[in-house]
C-alpha positions as a printed NumPy array, in Angstrom:
array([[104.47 ,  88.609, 176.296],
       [104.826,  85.591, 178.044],
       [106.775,  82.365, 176.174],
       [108.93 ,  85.151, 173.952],
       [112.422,  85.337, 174.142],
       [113.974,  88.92 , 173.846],
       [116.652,  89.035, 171.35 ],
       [120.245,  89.693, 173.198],
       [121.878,  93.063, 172.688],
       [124.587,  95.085, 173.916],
       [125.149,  98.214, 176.005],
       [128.37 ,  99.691, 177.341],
       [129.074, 100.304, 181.46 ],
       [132.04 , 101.322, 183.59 ],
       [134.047,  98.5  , 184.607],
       [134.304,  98.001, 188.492],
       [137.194,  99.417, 190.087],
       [135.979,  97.309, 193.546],
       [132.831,  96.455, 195.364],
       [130.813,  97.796, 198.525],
       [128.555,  96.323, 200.575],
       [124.829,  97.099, 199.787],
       [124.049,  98.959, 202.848],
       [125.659, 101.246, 205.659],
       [128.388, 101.717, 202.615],
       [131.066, 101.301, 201.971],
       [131.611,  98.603, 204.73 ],
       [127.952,  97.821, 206.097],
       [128.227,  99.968, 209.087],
       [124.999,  99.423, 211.493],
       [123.922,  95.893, 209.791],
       [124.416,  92.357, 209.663],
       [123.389,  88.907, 207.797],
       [120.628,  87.734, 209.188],
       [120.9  ,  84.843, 207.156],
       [123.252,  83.492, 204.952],
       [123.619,  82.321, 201.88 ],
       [123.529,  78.042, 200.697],
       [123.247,  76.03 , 197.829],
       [119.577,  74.382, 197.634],
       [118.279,  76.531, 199.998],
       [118.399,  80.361, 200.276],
       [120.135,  81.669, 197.368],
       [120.983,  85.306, 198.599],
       [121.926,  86.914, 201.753],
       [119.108,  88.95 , 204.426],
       [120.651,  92.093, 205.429],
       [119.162,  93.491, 208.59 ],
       [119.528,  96.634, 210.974],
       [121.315,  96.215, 214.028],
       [118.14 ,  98.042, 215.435],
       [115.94 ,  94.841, 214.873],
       [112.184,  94.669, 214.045],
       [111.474,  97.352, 211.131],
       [113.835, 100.205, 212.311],
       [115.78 ,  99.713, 209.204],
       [112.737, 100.065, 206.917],
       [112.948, 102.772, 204.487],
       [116.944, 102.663, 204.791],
       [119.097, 103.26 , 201.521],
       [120.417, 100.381, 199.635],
       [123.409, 101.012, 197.319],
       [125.058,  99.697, 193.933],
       [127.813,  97.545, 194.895],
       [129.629,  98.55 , 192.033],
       [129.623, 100.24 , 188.815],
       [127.079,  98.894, 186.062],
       [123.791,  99.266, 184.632],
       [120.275,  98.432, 185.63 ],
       [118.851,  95.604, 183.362],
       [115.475,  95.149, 185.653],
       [113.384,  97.275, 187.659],
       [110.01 ,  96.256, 188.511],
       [107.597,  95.299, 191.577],
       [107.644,  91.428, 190.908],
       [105.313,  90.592, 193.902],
       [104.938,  86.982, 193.904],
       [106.491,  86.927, 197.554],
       [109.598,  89.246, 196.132],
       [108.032,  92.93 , 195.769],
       [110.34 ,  95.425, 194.364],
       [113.715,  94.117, 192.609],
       [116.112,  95.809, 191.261],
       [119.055,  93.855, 189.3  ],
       [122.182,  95.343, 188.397],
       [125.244,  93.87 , 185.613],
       [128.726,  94.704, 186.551],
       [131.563,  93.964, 184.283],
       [134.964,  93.604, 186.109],
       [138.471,  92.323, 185.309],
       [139.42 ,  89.391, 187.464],
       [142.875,  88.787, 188.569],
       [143.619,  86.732, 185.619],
       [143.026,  89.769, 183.398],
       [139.82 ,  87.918, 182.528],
       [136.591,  90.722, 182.287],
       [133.561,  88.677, 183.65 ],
       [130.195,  90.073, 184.363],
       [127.824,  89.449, 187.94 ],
       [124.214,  90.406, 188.405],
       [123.548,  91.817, 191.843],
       [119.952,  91.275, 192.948],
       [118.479,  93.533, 195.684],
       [114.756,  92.272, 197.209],
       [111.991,  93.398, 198.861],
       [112.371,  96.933, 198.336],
       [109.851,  99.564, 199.419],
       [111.043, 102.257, 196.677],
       [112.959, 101.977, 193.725],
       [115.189, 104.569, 192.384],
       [116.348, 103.575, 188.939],
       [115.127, 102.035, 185.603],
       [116.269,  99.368, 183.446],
       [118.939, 100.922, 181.031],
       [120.694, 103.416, 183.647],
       [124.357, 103.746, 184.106],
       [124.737, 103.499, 188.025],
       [128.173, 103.888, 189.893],
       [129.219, 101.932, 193.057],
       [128.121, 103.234, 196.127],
       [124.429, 105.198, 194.281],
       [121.56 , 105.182, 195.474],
       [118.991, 102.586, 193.826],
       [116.136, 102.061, 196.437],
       [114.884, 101.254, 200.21 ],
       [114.465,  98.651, 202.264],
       [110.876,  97.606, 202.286],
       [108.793,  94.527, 203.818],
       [108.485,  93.032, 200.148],
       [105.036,  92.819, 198.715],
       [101.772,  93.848, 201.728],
       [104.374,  94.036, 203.862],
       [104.284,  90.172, 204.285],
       [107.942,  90.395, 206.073],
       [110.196,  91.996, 208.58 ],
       [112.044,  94.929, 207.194],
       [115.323,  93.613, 205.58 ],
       [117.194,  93.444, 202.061],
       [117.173,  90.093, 200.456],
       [120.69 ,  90.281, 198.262],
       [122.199,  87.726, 195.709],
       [124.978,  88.104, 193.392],
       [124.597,  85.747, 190.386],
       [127.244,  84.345, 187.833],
       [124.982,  83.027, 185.536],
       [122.883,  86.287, 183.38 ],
       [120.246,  84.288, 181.79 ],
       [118.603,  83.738, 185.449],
       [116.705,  87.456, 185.977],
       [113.492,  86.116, 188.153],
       [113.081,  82.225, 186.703],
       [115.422,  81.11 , 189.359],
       [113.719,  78.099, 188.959],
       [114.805,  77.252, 185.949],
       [118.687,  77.181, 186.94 ],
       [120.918,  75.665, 189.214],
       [120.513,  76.174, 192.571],
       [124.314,  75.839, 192.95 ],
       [127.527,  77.294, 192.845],
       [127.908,  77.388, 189.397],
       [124.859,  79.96 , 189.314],
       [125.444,  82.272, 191.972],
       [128.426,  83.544, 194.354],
       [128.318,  83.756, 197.963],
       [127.541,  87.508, 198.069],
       [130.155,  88.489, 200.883],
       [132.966,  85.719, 199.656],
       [132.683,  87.059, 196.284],
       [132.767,  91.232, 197.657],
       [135.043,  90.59 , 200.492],
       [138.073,  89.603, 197.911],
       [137.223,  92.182, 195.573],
       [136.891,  95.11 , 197.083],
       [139.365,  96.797, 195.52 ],
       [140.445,  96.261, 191.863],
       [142.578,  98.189, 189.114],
       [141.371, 101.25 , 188.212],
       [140.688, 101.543, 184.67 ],
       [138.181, 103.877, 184.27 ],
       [137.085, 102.984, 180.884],
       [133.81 , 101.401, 179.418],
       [133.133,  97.732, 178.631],
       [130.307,  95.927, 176.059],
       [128.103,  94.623, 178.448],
       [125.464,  92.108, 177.385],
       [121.749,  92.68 , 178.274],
       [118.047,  91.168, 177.441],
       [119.591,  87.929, 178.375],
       [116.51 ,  87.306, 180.641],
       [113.891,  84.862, 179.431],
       [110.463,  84.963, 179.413],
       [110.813,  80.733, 178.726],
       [113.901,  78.701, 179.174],
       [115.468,  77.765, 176.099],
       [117.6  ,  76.162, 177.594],
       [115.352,  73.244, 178.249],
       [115.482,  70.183, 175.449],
       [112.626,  67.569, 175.852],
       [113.446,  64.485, 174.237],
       [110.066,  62.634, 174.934],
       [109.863,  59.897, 171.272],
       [108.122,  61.177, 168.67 ],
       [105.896,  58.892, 166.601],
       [106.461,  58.917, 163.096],
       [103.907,  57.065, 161.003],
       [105.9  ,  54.159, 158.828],
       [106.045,  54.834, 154.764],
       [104.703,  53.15 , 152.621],
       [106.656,  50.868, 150.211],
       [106.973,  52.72 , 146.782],
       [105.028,  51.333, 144.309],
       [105.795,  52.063, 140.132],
       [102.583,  52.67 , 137.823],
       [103.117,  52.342, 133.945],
       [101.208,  54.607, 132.099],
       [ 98.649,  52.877, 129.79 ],
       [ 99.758,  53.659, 125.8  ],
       [ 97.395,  52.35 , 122.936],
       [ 97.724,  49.127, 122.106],
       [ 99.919,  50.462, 118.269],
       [102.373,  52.172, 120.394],
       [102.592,  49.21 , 122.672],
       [103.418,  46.583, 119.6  ],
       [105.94 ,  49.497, 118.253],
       [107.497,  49.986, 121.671],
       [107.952,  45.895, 122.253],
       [109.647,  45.781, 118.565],
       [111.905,  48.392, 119.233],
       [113.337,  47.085, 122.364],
       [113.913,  43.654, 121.832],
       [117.402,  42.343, 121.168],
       [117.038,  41.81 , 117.623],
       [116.122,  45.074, 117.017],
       [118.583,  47.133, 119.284],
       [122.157,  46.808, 116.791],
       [123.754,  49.742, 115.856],
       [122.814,  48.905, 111.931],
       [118.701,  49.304, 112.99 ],
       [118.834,  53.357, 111.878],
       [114.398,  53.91 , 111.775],
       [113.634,  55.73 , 114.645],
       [110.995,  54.514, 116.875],
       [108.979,  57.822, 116.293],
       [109.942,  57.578, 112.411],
       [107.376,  54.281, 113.051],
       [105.079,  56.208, 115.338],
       [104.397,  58.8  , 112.759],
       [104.618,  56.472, 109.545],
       [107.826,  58.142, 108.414],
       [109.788,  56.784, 105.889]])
């Protein structure tokens, strides 16, 4: 439902022993980068055929790595069919981190959300994105930041949100083998950004000063009440209860 946050949870996934290019794998044989990627502007990379036109429709598009598929779905909207992958991966500081690898436009896709994948599968085709509104070609990102999925909108258009997808494959191509699973996090996509604090004023309506009301007592009890608490009759020798007087008590 729109404007509901999914609750975060955890799944486990291989952790990358390298990364491949997304097409002609392992090394991209038979493409190229159409264009590139920049801050501000196009946030990905366009892999093309070195056929040109559409020859290069319907071509396979690879994992770049080992992971898991945490969204699989024809988005439309000017993006078609996405698929995004999480890889976990130990960086050279023995640090693991975790990347999201996007993969647009897609005429078929080939896995589901919650699928172990391993670098180098199979997970779609290059398509035209949605009625074919393009040129055959596969729009890739690679993202730092998880909470992103499709609000890109909503995040920085920066460096500190995604990688430059060949920068950040080209020096980890090959890493440590380790065979061995990781905890990977997942439903960290938002339907709404929570991330988002308005701090417009908000008007609170000023109190009231407080204000004390006696209860009214019959005029006896008053009289009784008055004698009691006077000076003269406060001393530790006065021993008659005020409600000995109240209840004509002797």
């Amino acid at each position: 439902m729109p404007g509901v946050a999914r609750s975060q949870a955890f799944t486990s996934a291989r952790l990358a022993d390298g990364f491949d290019m997304p097409v002609g794998k392992p090394d991209a044989a038979g493409y190229y980068v159409y264009r590139g990627f920049s801050p501000y502007g196009h946030l990905g990379e366009d892999w093309n055929g070195n056929g040109g036109g559409n020859t290069d429709e319907g071509d396979p598009v690879y994992s770049i790595a080992h992971g898991v598929v945490v969204f699989s779905e024809d988005y439309r909207r000017g993006w078609g069919n996405v698929v995004i992958i999480r890889h976990a991966y130990r960086e050279n500081n023995g640090q693991i981190n975790f990347v999201d690898s996007l993969y647009g436009h897609l005429k078929v896709r080939s896995v589901k959300v919650g699928q172990q994948v391993t670098r180098g599968q199979y997970v779609g085709t290059i398509g035209r994105g949605p009625y074919r509104m393009y040129a055959a070609h596969l729009h890739f990102e690679i993202r730092k930041d998880l909470r992103v999925g499709m609000r890109r909108d909503l995040y920085p258009k920066t460096y500190t949100t995604y990688h430059s997808p060949r920068t950040f494959l080209r020096t980890r191509r090959r890493l440590r083998l380790e065979d061995r699973l990781v905890r990977v996090p997942i439903n960290t996509f938002l339907k709404s950004n929570p991330n988002k604090v308005f701090t417009s004023a908000i008007d609170v309506p000023k109190a009231d000063e407080p204000t004390t009301v006696r209860p009214s007592v019959p005029e006896e009890m008053q009289e009784i009440i008055e004698e009691e608490t006077s000076p003269e009759e406060v001393t530790p020798e006065k021993t008659k209860s005020l409600f000995e007087k109240l209840f004509g008590k002797d």
